[in-house]
C-alpha positions as CSV (number, residue, x, y, z in Angstrom):
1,X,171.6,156.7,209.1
2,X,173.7,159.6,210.8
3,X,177.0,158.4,210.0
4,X,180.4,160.2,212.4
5,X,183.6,160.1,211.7
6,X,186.5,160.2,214.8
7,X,189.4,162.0,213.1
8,X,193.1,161.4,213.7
9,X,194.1,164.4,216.2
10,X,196.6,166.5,213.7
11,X,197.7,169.2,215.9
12,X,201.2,168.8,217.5
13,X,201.8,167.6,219.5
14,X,199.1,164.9,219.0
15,X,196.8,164.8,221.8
16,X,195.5,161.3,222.6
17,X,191.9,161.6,223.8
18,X,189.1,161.0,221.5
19,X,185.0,161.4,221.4
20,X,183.5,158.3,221.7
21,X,185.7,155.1,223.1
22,X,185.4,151.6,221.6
23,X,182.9,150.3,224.3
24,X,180.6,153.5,223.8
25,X,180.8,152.8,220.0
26,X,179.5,149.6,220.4
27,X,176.6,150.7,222.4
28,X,175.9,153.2,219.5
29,X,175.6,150.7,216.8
30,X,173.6,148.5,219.1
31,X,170.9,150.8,220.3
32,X,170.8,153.9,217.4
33,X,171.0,154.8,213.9
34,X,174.4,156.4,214.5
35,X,177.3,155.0,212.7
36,X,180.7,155.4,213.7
37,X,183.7,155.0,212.2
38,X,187.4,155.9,213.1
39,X,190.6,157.0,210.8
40,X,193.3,154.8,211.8
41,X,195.9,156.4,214.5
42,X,198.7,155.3,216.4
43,X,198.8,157.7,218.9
44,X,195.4,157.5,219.9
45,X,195.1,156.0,223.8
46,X,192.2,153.4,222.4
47,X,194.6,151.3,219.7
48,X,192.5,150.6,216.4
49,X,192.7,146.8,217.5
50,X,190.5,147.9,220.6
51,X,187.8,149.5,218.0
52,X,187.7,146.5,215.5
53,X,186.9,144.3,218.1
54,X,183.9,146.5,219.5
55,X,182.4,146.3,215.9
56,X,184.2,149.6,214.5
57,X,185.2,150.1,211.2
58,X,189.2,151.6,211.1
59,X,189.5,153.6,207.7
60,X,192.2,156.2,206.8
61,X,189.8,158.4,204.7
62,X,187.2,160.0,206.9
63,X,185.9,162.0,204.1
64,X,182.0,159.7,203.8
65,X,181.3,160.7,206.9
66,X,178.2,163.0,208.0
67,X,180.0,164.8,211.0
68,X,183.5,164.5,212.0
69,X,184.8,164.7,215.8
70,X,188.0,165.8,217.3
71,X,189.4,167.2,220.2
72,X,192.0,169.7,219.5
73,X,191.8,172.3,216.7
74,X,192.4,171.0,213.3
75,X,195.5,171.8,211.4
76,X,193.9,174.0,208.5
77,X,195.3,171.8,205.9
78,X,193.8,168.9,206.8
79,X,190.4,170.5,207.2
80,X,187.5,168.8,204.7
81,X,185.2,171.3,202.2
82,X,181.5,171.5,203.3
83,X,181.4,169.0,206.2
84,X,180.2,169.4,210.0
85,X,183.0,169.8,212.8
86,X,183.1,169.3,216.7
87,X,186.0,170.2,218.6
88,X,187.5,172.7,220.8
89,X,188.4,175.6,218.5
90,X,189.8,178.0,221.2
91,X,188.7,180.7,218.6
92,X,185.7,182.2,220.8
93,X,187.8,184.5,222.8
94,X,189.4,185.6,219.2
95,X,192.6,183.8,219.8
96,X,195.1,184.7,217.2
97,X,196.8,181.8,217.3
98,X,193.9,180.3,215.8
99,X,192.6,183.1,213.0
100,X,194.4,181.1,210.3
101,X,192.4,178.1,210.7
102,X,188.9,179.9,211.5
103,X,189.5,181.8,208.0
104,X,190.2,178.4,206.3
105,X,187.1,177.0,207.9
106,X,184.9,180.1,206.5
107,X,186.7,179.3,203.1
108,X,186.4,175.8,202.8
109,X,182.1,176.1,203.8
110,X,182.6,174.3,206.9
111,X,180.2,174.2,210.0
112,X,181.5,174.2,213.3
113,X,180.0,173.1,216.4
114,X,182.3,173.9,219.4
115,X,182.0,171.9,222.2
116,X,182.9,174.9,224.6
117,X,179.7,176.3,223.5
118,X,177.2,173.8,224.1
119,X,175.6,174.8,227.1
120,X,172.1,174.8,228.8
121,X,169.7,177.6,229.1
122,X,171.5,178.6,232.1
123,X,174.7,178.9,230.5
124,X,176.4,176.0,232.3
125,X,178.9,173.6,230.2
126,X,177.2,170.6,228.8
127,X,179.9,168.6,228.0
128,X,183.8,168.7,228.8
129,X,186.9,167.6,230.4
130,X,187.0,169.7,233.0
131,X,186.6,167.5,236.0
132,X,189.7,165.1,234.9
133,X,191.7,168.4,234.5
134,X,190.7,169.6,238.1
135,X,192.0,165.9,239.4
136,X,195.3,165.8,237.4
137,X,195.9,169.9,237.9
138,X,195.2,169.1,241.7
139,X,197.9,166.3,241.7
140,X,200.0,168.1,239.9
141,X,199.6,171.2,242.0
142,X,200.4,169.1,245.0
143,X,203.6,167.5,243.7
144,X,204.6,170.6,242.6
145,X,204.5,172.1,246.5
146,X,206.0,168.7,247.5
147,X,208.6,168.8,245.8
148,X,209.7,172.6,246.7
149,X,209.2,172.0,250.1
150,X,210.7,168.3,250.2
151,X,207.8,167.4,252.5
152,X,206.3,164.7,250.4
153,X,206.7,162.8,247.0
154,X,204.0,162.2,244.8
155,X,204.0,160.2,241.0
156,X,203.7,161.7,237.5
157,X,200.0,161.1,237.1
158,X,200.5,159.9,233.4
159,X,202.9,157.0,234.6
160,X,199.9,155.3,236.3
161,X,197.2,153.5,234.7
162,X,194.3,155.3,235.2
163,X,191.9,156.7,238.0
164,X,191.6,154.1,239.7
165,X,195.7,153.3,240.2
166,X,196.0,156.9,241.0
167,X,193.3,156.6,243.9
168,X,195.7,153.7,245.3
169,X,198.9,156.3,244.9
170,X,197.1,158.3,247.8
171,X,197.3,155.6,250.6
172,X,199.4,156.2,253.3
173,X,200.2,159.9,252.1
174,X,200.7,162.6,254.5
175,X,200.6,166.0,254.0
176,X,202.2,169.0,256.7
177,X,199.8,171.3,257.8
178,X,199.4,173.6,254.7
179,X,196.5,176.0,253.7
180,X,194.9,175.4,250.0
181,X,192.9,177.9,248.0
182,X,190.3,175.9,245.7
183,X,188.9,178.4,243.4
184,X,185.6,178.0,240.7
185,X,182.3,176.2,240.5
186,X,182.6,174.1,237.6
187,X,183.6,170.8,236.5
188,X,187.1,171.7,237.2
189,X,186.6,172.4,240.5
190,X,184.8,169.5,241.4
191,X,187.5,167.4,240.2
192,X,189.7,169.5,242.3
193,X,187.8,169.2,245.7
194,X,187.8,165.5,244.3
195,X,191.8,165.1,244.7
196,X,191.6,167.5,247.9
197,X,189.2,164.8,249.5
198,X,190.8,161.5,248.3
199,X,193.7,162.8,250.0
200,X,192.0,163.8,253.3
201,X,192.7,167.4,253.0
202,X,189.8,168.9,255.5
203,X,187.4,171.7,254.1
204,X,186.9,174.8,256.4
205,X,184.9,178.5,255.6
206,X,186.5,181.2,254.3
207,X,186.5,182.8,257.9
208,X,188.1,179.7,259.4
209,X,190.8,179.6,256.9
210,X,191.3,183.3,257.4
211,X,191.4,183.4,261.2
212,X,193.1,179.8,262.6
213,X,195.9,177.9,262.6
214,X,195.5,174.0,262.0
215,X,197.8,171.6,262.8
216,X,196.1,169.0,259.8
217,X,196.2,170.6,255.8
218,X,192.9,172.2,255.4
219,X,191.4,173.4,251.9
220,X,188.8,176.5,251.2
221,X,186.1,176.7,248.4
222,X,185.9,180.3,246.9
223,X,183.1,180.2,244.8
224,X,181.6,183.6,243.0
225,X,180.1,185.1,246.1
226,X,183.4,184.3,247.9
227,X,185.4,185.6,245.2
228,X,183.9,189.0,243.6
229,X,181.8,191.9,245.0
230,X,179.4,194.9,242.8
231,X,181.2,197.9,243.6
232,X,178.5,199.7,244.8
233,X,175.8,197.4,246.3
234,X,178.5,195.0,247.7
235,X,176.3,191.7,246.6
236,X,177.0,189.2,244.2
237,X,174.4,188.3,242.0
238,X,175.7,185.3,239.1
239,X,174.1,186.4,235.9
240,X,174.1,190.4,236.4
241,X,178.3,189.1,237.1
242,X,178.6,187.3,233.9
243,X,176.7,190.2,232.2
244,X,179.1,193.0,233.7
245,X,182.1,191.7,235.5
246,X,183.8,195.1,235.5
247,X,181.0,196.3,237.9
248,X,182.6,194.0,240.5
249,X,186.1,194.1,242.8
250,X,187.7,190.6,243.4
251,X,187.9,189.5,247.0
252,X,191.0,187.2,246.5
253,X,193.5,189.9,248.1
254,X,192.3,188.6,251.5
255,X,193.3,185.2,251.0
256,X,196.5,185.7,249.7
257,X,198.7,185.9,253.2
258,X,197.1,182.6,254.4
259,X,197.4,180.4,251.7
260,X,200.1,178.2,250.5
261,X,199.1,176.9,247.4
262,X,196.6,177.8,245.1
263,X,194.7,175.2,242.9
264,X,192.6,177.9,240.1
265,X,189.2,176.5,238.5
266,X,187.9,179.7,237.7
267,X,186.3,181.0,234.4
268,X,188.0,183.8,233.4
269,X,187.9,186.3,230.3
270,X,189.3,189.9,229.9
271,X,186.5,191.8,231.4
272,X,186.5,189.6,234.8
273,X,189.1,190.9,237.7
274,X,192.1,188.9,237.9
275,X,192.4,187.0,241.1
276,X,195.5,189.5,242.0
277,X,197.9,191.4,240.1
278,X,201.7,192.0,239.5
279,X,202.4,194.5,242.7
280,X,200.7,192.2,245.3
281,X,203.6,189.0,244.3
282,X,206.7,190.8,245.7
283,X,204.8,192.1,248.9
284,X,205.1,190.5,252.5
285,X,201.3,189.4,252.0
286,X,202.0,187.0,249.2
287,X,202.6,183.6,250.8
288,X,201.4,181.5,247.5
289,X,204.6,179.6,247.0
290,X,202.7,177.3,244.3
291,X,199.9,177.6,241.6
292,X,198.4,175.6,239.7
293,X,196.6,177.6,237.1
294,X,194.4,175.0,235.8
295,X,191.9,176.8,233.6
296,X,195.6,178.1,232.1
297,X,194.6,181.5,230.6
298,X,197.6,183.3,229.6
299,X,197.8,186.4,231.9
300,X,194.7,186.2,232.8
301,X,193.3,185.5,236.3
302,X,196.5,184.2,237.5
303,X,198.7,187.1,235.9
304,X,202.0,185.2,236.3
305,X,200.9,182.5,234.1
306,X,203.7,183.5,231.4
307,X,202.6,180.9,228.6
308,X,201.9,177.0,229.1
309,X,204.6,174.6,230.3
310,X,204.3,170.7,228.9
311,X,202.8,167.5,230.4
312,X,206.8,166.5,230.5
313,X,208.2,169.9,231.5
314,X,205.4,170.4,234.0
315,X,206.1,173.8,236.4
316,X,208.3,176.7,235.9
317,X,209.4,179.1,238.2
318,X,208.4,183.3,237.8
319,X,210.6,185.4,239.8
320,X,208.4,188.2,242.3
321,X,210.5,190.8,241.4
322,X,211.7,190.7,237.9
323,X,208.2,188.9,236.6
324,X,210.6,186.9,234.7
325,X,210.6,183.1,233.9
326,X,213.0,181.0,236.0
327,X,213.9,177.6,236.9
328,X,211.0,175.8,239.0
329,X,211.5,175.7,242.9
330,X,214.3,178.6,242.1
331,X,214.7,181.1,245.6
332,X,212.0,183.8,245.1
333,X,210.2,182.5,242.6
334,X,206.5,181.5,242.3
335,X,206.1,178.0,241.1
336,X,203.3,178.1,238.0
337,X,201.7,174.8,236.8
338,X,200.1,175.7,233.7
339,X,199.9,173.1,231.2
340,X,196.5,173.1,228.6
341,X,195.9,169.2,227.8
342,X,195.6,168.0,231.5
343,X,193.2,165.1,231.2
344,X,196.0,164.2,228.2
345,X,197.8,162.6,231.5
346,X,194.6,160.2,232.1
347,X,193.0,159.9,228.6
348,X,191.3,156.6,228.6
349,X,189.1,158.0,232.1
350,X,189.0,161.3,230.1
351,X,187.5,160.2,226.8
352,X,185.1,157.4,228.5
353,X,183.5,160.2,231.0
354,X,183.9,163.2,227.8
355,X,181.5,160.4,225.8
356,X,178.8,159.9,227.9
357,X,178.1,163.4,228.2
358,X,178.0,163.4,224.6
359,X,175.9,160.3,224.2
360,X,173.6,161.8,226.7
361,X,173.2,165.3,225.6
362,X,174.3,165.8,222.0
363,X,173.7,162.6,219.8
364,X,170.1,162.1,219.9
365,X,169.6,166.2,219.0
366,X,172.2,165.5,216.1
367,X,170.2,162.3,215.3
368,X,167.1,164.7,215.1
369,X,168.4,167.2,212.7
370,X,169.5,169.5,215.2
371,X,168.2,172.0,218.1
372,X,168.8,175.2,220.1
373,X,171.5,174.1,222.0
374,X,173.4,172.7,219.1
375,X,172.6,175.9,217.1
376,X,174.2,177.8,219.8
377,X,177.0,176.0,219.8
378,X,177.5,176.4,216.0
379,X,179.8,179.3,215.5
380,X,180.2,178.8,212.0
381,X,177.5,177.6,209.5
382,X,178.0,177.0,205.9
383,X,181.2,178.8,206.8
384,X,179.4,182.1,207.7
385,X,179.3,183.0,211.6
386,X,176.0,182.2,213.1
387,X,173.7,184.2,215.0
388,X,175.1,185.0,218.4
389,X,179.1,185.4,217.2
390,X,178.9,188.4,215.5
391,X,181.1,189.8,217.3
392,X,183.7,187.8,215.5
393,X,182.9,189.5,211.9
394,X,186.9,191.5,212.6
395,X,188.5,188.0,214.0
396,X,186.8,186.2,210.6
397,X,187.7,189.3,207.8
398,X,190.9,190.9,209.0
């Protein structure tokens, strides 16, 4: 029996989602040779009261177990000798931030299996939060503009129940006539277009959004082929993108007089062309008076995205002349909503739909002894880096 341990989240501040909820824990006992047991937390959004009753044994040492499943990255002091970890690392991009616990991991002999990094053949994400951080980002994005402009209020999402309660928030709202840039292909982005829908904000083309005037709040889709273009040939083709993104010239520039807020899904790593840069903000083009950077990479495709803010300290403001950090909703200033546990603000939604992707793509492979796709998403074996992350042999030895 393959036996999995859901750890107590130990980075702070404590993040409250988890793998596998009490319900889906049941239906693993019930219907595989999977056992799962959970170290006791307060924090956690299921209480260990919801676990024992579904069957689930509560311990404080997770130690037995055969794999061990977080969320966040694991303070390296409370990592475990020799045993098999999921979770989000945020090491592949060599984060320093990070380097301290991936060197404790090689020391201590541990496997890790990143969740990031499962993927199919294809190279799209298996598993995720990404669609509850497009809905809260969205939301969040929203009441951000809302409450610069004074046009419309809208709740902290994280004071409501869940989904469902935050679906009934949206009755009776109406929003001025405003022009929003939906960006990415991903999870995130669906759950973006999600929020852009439930609050009958009306899709256009790119063209449309470019060329008219509507008197109802409208929303465009800038997917890859909207958003970058090969230098030379002046196509887009996905995988020869992903393979050499510096070939290519983002189109973004020509959305930035028309829109008023910008809601960003997109994938984004060093080589890839921001969306805009520095010199366009303070120019008479630049009418973005909110984003919410929701794939939150530090200076990265959103360049004023000057660090994270907080689920309680949700938007600050970055002056288009100085660059500098400001008040939010401060005269000439950008607002940025940048905050890197989103679905933290609907966890119990987050965990159950995170869960069933892992129930449906990852446990039975792990109940098998492995596979591709699980070796793929190993980065560290045995605590050596496996095949495919060698480019991490500086990140792991300096």
């Amino acid at each position: 029996m393959l036996t999995i341990g859901l750890i107590k989240e130990g980075k702070i501040p404590a993040d409250t989602r988890v793998a596998l909820s009490p319900a889906q824990c049941r239906w693993l006992h019930k219907n595989t040779d999977i056992k799962i047991s959970v170290q006791s937390c307060e924090t956690r959004c299921f209480k260990d009261a919801e676990y024992i009753q579904a069957g689930v044994e509560i311990v404080e040492d997770i130690s037995n177990c055969d794999i061990l499943m977080g969320i966040k990255e694991v303070p390296k002091e409370q990592l475990i000798p020799n045993k098999t970890y999921f979770f989000f690392s945020h090491t592949k991009k060599l984060q320093p931030y990070n380097q301290a616990m991936f060197k404790t991991m090689i020391d201590k002999n541990i496997t890790m299996i990143d969740y990031e990094c499962l993927e199919h053949e294809d190279g799209q994400r298996i598993i995720g939060f990404g669609f509850f951080a497009g809905v809260v980002g969205a939301h969040n994005g929203m009441l951000c503009y809302g409450k610069r402009t004074g046009n419309f209020n809208l709740e902290r999402v994280y004071k409501i129940k869940d989904y469902r309660q935050l679906i009934h928030t949206y009755f009776g709202l109406k929003l001025p006539p405003i022009k929003i840039a939906v960006t990415g292909s991903g999870r995130v982005a669906h759950g973006i277009i999600e929020v852009m829908n439930l609050m009958d904000v009306q899709e256009v083309e790119p063209q449309e959004y470019l060329e008219q005037n509507f008197s109802y709040p409208v929303f465009v889709h800038l997917k890859g082929s909207n958003l970058y273009q090969h230098k030379q040939d002046k196509t887009y083709k996905r995988t020869a993108f992903h393979q050499n993104p510096e070939q290519y010239d983002c189109l973004f520039s020509n959305y930035l007089q028309a829109t008023d807020i910008l809601l960003n899904g997109v994938y984004w790593d060093k080589n890839i062309p921001r969306l805009f840069e520095w010199n366009d903000i303070a120019t008479s083009n630049f009418n973005i008076q909110t984003i919410a950077d929701i794939t939150d990479d530090y200076n990265g495709s959103v360049p004023c995205n000057l660090g994270d803010a907080t689920i309680e300290e949700l938007v600050y403001g970055v002056d288009r002349n100085t660059h500098q950090k400001v008040a939010a909703y401060s005269q000439n200033a950008i607002d940025i909503m940048a905050v890197g546990n989103l679905p933290n603000e609907l966890p119990r939604d987050a965990s159950r739909f995170f869960g069933e992707q892992l129930i449906k793509y990852v446990l039975d492979d792990l109940q098998k002894g492995g596979s591709e796709t699980l070796n793929r998403a190993t980065i560290l074996k045995e605590g050596k880096l496996n095949k495919g992350y060698e480019y991490m042999y500086d990140y792991a030895n300096s």
